[in-house]
C-alpha positions as CSV (number, residue, x, y, z in Angstrom):
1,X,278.2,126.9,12.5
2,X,277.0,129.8,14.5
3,X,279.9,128.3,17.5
4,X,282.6,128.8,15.3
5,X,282.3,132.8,14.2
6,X,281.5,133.0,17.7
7,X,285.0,132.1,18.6
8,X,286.7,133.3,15.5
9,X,285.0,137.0,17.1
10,X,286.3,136.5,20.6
11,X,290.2,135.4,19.4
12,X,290.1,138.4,17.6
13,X,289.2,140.5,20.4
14,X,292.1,138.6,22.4
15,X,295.1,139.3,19.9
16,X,295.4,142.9,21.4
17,X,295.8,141.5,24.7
18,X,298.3,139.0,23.3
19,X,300.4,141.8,21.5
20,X,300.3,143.8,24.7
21,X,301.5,140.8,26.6
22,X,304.4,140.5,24.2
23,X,305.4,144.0,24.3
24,X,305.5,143.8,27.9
25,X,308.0,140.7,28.1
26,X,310.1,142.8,25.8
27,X,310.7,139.6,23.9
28,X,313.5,141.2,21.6
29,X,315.3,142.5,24.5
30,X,315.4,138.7,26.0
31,X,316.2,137.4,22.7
32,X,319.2,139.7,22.5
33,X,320.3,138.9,25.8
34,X,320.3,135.4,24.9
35,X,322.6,135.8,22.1
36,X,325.1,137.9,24.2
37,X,325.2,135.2,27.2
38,X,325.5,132.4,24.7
39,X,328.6,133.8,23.4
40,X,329.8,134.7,26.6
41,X,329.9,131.2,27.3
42,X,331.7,130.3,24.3
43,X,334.9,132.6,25.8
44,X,338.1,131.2,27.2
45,X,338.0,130.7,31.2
46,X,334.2,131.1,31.4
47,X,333.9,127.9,33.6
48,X,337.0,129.0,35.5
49,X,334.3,131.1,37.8
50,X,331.7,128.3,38.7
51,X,329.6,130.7,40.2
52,X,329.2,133.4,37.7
53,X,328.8,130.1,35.3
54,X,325.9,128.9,37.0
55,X,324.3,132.7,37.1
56,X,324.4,133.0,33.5
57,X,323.4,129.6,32.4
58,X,320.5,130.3,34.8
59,X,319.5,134.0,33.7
60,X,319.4,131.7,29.9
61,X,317.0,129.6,30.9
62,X,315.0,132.0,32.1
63,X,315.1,133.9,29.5
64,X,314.5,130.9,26.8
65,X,311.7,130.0,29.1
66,X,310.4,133.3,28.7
67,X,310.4,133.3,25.1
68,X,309.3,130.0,24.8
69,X,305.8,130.4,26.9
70,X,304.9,133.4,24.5
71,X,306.0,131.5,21.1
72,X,303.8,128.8,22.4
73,X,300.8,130.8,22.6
74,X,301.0,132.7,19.4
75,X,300.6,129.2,17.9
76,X,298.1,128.4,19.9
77,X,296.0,131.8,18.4
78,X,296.9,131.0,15.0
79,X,295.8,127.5,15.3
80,X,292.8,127.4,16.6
81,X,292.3,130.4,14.1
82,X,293.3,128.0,11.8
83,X,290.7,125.4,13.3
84,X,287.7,127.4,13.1
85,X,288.5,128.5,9.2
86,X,288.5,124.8,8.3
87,X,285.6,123.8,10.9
88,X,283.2,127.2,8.7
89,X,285.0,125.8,5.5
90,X,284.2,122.6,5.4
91,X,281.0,122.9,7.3
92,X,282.0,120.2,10.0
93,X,280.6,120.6,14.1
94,X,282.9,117.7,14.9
95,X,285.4,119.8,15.7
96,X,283.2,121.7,18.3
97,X,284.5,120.3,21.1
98,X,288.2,120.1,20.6
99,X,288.1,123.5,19.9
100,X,286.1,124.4,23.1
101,X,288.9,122.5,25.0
102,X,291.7,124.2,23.5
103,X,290.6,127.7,23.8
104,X,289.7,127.2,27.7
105,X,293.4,126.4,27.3
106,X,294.6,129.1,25.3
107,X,292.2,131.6,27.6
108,X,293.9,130.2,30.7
109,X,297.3,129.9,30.0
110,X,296.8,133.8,28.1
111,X,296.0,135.3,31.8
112,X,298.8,132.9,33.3
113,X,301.8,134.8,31.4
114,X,299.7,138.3,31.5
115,X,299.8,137.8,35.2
116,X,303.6,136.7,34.9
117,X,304.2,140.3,33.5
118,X,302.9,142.1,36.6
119,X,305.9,140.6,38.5
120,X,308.5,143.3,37.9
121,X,309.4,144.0,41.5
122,X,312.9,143.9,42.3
123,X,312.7,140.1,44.0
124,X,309.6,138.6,42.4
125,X,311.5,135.9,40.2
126,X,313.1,134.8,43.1
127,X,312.6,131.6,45.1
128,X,309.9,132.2,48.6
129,X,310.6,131.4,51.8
130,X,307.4,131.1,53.8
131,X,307.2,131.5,57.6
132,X,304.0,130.1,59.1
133,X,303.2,131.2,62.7
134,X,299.9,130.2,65.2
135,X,298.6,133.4,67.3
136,X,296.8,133.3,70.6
137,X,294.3,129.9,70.9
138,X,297.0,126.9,72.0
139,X,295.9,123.5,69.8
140,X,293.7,125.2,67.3
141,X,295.9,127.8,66.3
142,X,298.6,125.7,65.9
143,X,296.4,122.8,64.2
144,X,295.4,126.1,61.5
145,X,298.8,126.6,61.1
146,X,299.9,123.3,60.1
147,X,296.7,123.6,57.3
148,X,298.0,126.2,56.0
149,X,301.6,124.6,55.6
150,X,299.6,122.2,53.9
151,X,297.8,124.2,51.6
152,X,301.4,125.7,50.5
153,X,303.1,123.0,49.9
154,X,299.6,121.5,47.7
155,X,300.1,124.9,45.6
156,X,304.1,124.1,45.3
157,X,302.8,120.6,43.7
158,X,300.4,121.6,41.6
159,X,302.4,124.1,40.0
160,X,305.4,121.7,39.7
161,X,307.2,123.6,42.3
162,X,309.9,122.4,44.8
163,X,310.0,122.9,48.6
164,X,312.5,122.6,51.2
165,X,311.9,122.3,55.0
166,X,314.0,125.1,56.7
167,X,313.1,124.7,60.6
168,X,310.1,122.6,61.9
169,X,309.1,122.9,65.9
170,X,305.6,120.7,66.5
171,X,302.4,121.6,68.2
172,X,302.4,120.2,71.7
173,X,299.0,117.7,71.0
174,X,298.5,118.9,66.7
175,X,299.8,121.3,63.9
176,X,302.7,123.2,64.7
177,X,304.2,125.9,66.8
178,X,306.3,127.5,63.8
179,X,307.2,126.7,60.4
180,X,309.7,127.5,57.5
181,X,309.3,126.3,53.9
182,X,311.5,127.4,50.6
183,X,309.3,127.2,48.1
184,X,311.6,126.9,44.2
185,X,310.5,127.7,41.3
186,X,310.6,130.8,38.6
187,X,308.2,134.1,40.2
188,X,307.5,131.8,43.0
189,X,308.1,135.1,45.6
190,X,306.1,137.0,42.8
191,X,303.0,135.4,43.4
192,X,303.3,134.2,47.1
193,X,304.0,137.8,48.4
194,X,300.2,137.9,48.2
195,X,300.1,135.6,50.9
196,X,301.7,137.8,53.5
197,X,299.8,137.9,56.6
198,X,297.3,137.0,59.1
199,X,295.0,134.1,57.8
200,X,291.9,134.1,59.9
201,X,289.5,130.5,60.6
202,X,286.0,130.0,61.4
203,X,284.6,126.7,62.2
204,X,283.8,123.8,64.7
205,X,287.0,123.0,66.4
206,X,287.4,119.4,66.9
207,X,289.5,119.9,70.1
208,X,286.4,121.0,72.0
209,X,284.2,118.5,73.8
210,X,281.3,120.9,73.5
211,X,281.4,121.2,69.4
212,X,281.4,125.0,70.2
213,X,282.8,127.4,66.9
214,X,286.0,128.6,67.1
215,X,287.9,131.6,65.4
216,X,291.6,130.8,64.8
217,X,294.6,132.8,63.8
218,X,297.7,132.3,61.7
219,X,300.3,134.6,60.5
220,X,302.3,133.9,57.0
221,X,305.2,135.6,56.4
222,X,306.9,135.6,52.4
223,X,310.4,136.6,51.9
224,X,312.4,136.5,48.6
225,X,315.2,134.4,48.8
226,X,318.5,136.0,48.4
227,X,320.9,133.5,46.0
228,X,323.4,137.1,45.8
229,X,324.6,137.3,49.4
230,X,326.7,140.9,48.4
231,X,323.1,142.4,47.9
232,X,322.3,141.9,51.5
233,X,325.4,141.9,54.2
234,X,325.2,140.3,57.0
235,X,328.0,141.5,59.7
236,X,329.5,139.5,61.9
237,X,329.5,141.8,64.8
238,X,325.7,142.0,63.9
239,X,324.3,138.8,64.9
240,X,324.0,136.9,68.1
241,X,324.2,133.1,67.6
242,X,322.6,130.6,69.9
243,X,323.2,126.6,69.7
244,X,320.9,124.8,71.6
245,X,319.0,121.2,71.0
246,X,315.8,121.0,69.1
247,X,312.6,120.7,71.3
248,X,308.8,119.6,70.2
249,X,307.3,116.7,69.6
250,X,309.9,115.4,67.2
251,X,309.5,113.2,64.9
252,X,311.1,112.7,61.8
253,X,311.5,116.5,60.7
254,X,313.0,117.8,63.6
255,X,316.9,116.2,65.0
256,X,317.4,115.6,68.7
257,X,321.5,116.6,68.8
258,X,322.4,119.9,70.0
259,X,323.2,121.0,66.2
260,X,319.5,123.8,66.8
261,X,321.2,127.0,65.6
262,X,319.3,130.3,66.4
263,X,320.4,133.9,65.0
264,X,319.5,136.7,66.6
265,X,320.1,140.5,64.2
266,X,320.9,142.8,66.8
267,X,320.1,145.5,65.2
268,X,316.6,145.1,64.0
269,X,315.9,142.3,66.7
270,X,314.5,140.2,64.2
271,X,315.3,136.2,64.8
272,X,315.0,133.4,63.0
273,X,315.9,129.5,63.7
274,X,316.9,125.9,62.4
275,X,316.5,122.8,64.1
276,X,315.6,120.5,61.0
277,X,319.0,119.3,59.6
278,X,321.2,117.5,61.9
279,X,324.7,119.1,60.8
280,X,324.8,122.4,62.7
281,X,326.4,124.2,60.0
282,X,323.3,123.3,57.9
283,X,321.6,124.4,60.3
284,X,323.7,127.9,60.4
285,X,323.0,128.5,57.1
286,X,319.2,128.0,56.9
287,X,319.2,130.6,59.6
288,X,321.4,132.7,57.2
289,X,319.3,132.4,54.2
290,X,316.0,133.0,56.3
291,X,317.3,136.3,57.6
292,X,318.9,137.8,54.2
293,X,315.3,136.7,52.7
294,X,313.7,138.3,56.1
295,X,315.5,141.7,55.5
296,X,315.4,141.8,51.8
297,X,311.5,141.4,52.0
298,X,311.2,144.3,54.7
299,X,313.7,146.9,52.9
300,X,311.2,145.8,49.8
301,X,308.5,146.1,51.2
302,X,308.8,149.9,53.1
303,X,310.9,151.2,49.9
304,X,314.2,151.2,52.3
305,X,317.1,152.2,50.4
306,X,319.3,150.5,53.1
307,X,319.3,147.5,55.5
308,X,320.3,149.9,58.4
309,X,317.0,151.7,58.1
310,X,315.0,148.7,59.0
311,X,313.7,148.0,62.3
312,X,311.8,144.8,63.9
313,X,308.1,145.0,63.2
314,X,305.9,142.5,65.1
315,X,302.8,141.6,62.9
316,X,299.4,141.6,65.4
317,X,298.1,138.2,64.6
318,X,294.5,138.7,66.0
319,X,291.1,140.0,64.7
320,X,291.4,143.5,62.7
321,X,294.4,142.3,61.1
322,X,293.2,139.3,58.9
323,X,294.1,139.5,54.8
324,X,292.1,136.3,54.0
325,X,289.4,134.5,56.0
326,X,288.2,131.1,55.9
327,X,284.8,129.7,57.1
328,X,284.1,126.2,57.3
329,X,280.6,126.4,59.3
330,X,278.1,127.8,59.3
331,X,278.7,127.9,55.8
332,X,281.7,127.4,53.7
333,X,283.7,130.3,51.9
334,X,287.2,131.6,51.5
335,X,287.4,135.5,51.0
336,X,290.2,138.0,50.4
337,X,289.6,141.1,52.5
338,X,291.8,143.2,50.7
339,X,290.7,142.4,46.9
340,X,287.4,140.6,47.9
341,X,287.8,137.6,45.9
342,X,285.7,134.7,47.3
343,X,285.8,130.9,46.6
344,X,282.9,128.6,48.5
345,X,284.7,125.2,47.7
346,X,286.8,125.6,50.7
347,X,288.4,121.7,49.7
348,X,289.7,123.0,47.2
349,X,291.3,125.8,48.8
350,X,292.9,123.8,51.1
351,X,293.8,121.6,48.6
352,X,295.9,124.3,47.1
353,X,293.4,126.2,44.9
354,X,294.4,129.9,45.9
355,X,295.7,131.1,42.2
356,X,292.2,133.2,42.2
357,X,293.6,134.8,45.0
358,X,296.9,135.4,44.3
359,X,295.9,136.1,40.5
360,X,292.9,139.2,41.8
361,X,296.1,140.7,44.3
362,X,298.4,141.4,42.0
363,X,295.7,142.5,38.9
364,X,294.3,145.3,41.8
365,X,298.5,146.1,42.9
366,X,298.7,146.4,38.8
């Protein structure tokens, strides 16, 4: 029965890291705000502004879900606390391994919310938008690009996320020549901000006769998505607009009308594009939504107290300038640069299994 103090002393030694995870959601805050949105939409004319509707009832369900997620894991605590004071009381292993399942569980989904209560940045509950570019290298550099879409949409799934195409143009002979994804779900910017960047590849490229290894580059870019368009204004007189009809291999992603809608921001120079949706207007406001996201995530990221003080920076998608490689041969690995965090099953990586990463970024930004 040695097993079972064992575990009774390390859920012990986790209840102060459960109370401080509490204190940090500010639980009694939410559960006021809860009250006071409730009865706000209990007033006469609430539903008269659809909008504002939908804001609350969304802020509630946040909230709620909040609340819920840390409720659930007190029980959890008390019962397998509960569980291991039977299992010593009635003398009785056969409850061993249930309770080695469910504290793996409890242990997991513990640093899950602790993580969750890192994300206090202005945008991090917000929806991503990722932007996946190929640098210098023709085929393989685009064929890494399109792994990487891959590997983002894989996490999306696996953590019951949604994703939307934005704009799509194909890689002349594999992968793609540019890519953009918006990724839903609550703190999804939160944790893919992490992901902003140059990816670096290593391995034996399959477009080359000669087997030879080849080093391939990909920028990522991760912008919060901007559901409040007074937060960031987009002027008329400040953007160019160009129509013109989609190009790339095709296929089914990308349209072949002249509906292609292309914005340029004059005064930053950034631009951003849509060719995916065959309605220009669509099309118009994917470009939109790309570009508030693209200048909400730079005024974030260099502490800008206004959009006027941003200006167009070009990220250097070459060697020097990788966050994250991944080596395929001569051996396999996946390494952080910046927090070096490592993972050798490189399938799984690809498959999607980056929370490691994501999880050791934001405990070193903490």
């Amino acid at each position: 029965m040695i097993e079972f103090d064992a575990y009774k002393t390390k859920l012990n030694a986790l209840r102060p890291k459960l109370d401080t995870v509490r204190d940090a959601l500010k639980l009694d805050a939410a559960r006021e705000e809860i009250a006071q949105l409730e009865a706000e939409t209990g007033k006469d004319g609430f539903w008269n502004d659809v909008q504002n509707a939908q804001k609350v009832q969304q802020q509630i369900k946040r909230l709620q879900h909040k609340c819920e997620n840390y409720d659930q894991l007190n029980r959890s605590w008390e019962d397998l606390l509960t569980l291991c004071d039977m299992a010593l009381e009635e003398n009785d292993d056969s409850m061993l391994p249930e309770l080695e399942e469910e504290y793996a569980r409890f242990e997991s989904k513990l640093e899950e919310v602790h993580l969750s209560t890192l994300l206090s940045g202005e945008y991090d509950a917000n929806n991503a938008i990722l932007t996946l570019h190929p640098g210098a290298g023709g085929t393989e550099a685009m064929d890494w690009a399109g792994m990487l879409y891959r590997m983002y949409t894989r996490w999306a799934e696996r953590h019951g996320y949604t994703y939307k195409l934005l704009d799509w143009l194909d890689g002349e002979e594999a992968g793609i020549k540019s890519a953009s994804i918006k990724i839903e779900g609550e703190n999804a910017y939160g944790y893919l901000k992490s992901e902003h960047g140059v990816h670096r590849l290593v391995r034996i490229s399959p477009f080359d006769a000669s087997g030879r290894r080849q080093t391939s580059f990909a920028a990522v870019e991760v912008m919060p998505e901007i559901t409040d368009t007074g937060e960031i204004e987009l002027r008329d007189e400040d953007i160019k607009m160009d129509v013109f009809r989609s190009s790339g291999a095709g296929g089914q992603k990308v349209n072949k009308t002249s509906s292609a809608v292309r914005l340029t921001h004059i005064p930053t120079g950034i631009v951003v594009s849509s060719q995916v949706e065959r309605s220009h207007f669509q099309n118009l406001e994917n470009c939109r939504e790309m570009l508030r996201a693209k200048l909400a995530e730079i005024k974030e990221r260099e502490h800008l107290e206004k959009i006027s003080d941003i200006k167009g920076v070009q990220m250097k998608i070459d060697f020097g300038s990788a966050i994250r490689s991944y080596v395929f041969m001569p051996y396999t690995l996946a390494k952080d640069t910046r927090t070096g965090y490592e993972n050798g099953n490189i399938g799984a990586v690809m498959d999607g299994d980056i929370d490691g990463f994501i999880n050791a970024y934001l405990s070193q930004r903490a």
